[in-house]
N, CA, C and O of each residue as an XYZ file, in Angstrom:
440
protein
N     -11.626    -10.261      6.789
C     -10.889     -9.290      7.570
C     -10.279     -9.980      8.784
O     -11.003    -10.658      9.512
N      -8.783     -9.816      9.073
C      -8.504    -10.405     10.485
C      -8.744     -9.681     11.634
O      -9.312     -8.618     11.382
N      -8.561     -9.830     12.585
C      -8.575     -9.440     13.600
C      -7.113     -9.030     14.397
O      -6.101     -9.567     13.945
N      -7.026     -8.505     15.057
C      -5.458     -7.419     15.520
C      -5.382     -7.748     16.564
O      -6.084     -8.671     16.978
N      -4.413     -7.036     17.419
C      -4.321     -6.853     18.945
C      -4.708     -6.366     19.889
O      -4.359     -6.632     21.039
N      -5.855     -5.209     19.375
C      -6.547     -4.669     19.722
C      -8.254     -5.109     19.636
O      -9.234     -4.810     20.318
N      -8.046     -5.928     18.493
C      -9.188     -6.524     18.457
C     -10.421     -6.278     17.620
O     -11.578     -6.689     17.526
N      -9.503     -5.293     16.988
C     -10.580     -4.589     15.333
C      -9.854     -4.404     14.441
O      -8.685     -4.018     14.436
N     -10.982     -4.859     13.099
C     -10.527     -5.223     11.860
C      -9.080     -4.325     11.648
O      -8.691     -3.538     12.511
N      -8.563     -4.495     10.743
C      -7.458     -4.209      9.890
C      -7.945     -3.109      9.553
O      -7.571     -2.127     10.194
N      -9.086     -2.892      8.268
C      -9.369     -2.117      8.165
C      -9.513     -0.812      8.710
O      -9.443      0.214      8.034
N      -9.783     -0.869     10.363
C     -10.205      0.045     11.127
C      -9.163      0.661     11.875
O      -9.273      1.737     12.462
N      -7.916     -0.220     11.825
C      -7.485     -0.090     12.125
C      -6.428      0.706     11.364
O      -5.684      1.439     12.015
N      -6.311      0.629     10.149
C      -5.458      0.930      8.956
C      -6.062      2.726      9.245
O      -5.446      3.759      9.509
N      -7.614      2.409      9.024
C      -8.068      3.932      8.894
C      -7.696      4.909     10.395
O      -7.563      6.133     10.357
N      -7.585      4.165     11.526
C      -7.265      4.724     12.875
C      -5.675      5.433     12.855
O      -5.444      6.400     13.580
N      -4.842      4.978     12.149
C      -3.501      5.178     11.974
C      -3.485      6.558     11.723
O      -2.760      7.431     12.200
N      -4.479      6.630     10.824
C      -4.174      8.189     10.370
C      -5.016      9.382     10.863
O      -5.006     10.482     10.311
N      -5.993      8.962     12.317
C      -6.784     10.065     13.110
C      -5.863     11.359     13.344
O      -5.849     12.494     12.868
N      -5.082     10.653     14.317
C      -4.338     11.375     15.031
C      -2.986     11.618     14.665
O      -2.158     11.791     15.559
N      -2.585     11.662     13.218
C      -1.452     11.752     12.841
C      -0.182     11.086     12.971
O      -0.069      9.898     12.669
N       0.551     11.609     13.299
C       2.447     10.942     13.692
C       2.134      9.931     14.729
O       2.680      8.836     14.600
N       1.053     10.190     16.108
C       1.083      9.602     17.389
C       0.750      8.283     16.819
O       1.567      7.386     16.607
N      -1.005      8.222     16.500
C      -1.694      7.013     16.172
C      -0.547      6.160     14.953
O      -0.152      5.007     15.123
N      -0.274      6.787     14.094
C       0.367      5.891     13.237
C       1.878      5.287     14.166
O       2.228      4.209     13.684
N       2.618      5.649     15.112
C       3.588      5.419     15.570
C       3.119      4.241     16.452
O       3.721      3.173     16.563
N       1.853      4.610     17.124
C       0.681      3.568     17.664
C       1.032      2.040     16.949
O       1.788      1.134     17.298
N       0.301      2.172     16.023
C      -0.381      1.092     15.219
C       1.022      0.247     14.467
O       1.075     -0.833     13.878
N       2.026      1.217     14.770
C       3.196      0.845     13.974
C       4.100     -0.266     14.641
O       4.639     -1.244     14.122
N       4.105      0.224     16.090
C       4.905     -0.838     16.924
C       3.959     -1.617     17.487
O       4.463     -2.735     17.383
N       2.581     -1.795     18.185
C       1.608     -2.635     18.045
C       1.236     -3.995     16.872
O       0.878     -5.138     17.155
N       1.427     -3.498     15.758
C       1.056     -4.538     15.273
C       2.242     -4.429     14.395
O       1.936     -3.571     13.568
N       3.077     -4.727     14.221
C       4.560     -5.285     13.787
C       4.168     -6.525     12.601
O       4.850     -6.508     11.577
N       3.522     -7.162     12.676
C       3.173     -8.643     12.013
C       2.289     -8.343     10.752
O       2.313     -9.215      9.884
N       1.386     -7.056     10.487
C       0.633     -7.103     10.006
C       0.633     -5.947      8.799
O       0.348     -4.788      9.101
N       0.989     -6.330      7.311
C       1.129     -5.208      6.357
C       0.566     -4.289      5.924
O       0.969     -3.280      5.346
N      -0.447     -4.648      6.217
C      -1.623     -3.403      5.602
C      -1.748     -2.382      6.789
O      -2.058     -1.207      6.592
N      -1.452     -2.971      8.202
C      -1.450     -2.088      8.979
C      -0.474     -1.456      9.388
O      -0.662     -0.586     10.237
N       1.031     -1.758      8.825
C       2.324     -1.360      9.120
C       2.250     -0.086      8.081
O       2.492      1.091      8.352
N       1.776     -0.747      6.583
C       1.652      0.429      5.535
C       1.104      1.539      5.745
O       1.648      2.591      5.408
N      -0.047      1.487      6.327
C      -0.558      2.263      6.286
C       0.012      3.953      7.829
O      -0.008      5.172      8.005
N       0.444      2.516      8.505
C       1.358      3.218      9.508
C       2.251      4.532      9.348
O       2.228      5.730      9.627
N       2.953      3.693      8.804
C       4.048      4.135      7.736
C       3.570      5.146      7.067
O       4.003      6.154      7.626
N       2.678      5.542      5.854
C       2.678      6.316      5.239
C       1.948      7.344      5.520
O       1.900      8.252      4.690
N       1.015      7.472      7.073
C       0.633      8.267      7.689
C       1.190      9.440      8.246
O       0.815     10.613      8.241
N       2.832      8.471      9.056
C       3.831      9.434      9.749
C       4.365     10.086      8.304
O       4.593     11.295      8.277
N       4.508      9.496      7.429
C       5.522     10.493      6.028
C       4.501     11.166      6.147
O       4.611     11.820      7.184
N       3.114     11.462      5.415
C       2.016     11.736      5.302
C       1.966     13.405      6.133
O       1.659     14.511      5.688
N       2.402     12.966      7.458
C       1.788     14.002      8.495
C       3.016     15.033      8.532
O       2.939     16.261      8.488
N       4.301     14.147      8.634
C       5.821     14.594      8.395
C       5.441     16.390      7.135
O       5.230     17.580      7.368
N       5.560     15.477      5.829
C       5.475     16.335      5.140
C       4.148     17.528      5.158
O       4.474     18.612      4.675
N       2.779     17.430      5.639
C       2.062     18.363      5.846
C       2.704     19.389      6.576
O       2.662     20.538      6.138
N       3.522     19.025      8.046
C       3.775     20.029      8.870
C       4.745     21.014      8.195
O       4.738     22.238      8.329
N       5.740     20.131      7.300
C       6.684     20.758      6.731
C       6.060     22.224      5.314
O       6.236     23.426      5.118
N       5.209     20.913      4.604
C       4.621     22.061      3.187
C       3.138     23.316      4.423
O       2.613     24.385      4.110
N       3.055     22.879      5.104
C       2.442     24.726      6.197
C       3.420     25.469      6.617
O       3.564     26.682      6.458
N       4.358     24.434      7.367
C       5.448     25.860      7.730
C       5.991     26.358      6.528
O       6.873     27.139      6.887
N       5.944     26.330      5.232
C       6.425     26.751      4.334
C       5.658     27.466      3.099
O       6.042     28.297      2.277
N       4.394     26.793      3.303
C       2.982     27.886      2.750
C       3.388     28.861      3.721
O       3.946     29.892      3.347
N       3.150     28.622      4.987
C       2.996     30.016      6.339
C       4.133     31.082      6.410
O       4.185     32.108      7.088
N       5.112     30.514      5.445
C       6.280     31.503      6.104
C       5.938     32.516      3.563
O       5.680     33.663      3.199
N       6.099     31.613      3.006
C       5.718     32.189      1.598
C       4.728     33.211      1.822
O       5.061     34.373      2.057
N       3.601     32.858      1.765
C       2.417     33.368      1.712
C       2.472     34.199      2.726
O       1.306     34.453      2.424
N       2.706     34.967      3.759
C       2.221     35.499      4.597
C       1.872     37.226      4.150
O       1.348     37.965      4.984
N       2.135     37.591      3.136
C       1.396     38.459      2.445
C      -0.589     38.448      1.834
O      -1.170     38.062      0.820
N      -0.909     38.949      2.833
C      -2.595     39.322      2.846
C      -2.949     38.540      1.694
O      -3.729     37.606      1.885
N      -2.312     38.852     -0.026
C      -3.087     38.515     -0.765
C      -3.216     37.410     -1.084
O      -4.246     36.918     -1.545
N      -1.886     36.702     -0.825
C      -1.657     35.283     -1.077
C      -2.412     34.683     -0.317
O      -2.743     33.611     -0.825
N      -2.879     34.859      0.720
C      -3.565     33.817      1.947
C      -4.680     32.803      1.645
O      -5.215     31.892      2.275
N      -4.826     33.416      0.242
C      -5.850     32.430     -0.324
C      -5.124     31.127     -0.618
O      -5.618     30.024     -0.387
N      -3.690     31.361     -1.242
C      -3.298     30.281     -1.730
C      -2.833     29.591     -0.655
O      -2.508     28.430     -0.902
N      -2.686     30.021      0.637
C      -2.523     28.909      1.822
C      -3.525     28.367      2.129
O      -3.532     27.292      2.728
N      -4.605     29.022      1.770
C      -5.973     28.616      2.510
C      -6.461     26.765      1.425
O      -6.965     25.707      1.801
N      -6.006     27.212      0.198
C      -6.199     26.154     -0.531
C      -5.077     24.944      0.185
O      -5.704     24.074      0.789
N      -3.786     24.784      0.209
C      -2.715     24.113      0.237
C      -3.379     23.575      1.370
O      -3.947     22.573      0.936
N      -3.623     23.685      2.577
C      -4.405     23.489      3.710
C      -5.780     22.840      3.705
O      -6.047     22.029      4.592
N      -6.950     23.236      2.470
C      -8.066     22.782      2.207
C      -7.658     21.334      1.797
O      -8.056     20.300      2.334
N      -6.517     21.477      0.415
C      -6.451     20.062     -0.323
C      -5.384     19.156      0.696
O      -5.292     17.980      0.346
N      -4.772     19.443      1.600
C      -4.505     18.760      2.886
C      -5.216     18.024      4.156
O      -4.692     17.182      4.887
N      -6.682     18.605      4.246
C      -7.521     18.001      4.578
C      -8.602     17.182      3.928
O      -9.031     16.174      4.488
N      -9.064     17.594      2.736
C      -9.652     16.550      1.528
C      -8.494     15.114      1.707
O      -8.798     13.967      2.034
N      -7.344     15.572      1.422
C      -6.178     13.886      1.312
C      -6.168     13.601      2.647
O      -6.259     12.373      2.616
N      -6.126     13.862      3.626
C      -6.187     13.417      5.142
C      -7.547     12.600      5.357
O      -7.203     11.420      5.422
N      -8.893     12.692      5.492
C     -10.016     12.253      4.927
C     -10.627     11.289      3.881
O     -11.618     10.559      3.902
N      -9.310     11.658      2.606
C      -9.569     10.818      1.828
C      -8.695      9.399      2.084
O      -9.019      8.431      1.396
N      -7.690      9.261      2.973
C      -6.796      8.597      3.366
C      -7.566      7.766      4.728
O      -7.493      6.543      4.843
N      -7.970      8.251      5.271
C      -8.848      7.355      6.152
C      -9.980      6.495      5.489
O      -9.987      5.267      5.581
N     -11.075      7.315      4.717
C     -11.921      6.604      4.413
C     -11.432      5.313      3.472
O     -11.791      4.165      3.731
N     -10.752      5.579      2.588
C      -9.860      4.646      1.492
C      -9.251      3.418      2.948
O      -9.365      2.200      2.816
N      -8.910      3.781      3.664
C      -8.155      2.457      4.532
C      -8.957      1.976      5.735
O      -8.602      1.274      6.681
N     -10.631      2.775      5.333
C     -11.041      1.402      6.090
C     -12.140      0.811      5.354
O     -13.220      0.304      5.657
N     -11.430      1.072      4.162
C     -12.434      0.494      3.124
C     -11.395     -0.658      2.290
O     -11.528     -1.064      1.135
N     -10.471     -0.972      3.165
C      -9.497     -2.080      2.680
C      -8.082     -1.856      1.144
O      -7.397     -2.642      0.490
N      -8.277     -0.209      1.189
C      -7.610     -0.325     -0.015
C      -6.321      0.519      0.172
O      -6.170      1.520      0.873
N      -5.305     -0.210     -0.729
C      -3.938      0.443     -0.429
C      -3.715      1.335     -1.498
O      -3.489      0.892     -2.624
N      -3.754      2.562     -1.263
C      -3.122      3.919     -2.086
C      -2.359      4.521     -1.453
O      -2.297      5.137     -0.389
N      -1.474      4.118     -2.685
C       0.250      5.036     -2.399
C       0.507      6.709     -2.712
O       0.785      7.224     -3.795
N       0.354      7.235     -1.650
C       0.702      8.156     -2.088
C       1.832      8.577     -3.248
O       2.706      7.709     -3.253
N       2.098      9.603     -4.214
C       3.494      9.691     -4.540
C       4.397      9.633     -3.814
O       4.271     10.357     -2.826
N       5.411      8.988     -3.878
C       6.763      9.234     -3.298
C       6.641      8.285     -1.952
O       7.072      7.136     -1.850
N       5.935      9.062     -0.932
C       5.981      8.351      0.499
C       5.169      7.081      0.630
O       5.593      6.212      1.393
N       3.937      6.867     -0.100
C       3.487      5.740     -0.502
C       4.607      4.463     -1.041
O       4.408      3.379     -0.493
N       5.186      4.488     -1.558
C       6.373      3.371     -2.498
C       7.186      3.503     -1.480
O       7.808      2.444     -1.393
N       7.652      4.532     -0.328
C       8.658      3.835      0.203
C       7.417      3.296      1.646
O       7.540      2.329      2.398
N       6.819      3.852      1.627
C       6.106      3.056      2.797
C       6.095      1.847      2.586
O       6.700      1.111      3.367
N       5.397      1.308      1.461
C       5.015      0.125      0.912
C       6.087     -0.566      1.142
O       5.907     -1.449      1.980
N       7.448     -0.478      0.588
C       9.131     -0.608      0.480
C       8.924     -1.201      2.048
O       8.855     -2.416      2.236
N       8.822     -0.125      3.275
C       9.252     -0.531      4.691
C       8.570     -1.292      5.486
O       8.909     -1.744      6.580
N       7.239     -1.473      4.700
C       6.060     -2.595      5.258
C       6.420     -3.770      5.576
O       5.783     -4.382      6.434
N       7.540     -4.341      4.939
C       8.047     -5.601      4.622
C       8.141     -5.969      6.366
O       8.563     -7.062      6.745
C-alpha cells in the first residue's frame, strides 16, 4: 500500500472519498492528482452521489402518493446498501465499476 499526502493508505483513502459524498470525493480528487485508484475512486463517488440526488428527487416527486412510499423507501434502502458497499470494497483495495459511471470514471482516472 503507498502512502498519500495525507499520509494514509490508498486504501483509506479511496474508502474516505466516498464518506461525505460530492465534498470528500472533490477532496481527494484535487489532493491527490498523481494517484489512480484514488482519483477513481474520486471520480466515481461525485457521479455516484450526482446521480443519487438526482434518482430521490425523482423517486420524491413519482412516488409521493401514500402507497407508493414503500417503493421510495426501497430506492433509498438499496442506495445506502451501494453507498456502504462502495466504501467497504475501496478500502479493501478493490476497483468496482459501477455501471455506466464506473467506465467513465475509470476513462477520467487517467
Amino acid at each position: 500500500m503507498n502512502k498519500t499526502r495525507f499520509g494514509l493508505s490508498e486504501n483509506t483513502e479511496g474508502a474516505l472519498a466516498y464518506v461525505f459524498g460530492i465534498i470528500s470525493g472533490l477532496v481527494f480528487l484535487i489532493a491527490e492528482n498523481d494517484n489512480r485508484f484514488i482519483r477513481f475512486h474520486s471520480l466515481q463517488s461525485i457521479m455516484f452521489f450526482v446521480c443519487m440526488v438526482v434518482l430521490n428527487i425523482l423517486v420524491s416527486v413519482i412516488f409521493f402518493v401514500p402507497f407508493f412510499g414503500f417503493f421510495e423507501f426501497i430506492v433509498r434502502l438499496a442506495s445506502f446498501i451501494a453507498y456502504i458497499t462502495l466504501i467497504i470494497l475501496a478500502h479493501r483495495g478493490k476497483v468496482v465499476r459501477i455501471p455506466f459511471i464506473g467506465e467513465l470514471a475509470w476513462k477520467l482516472s487517467f
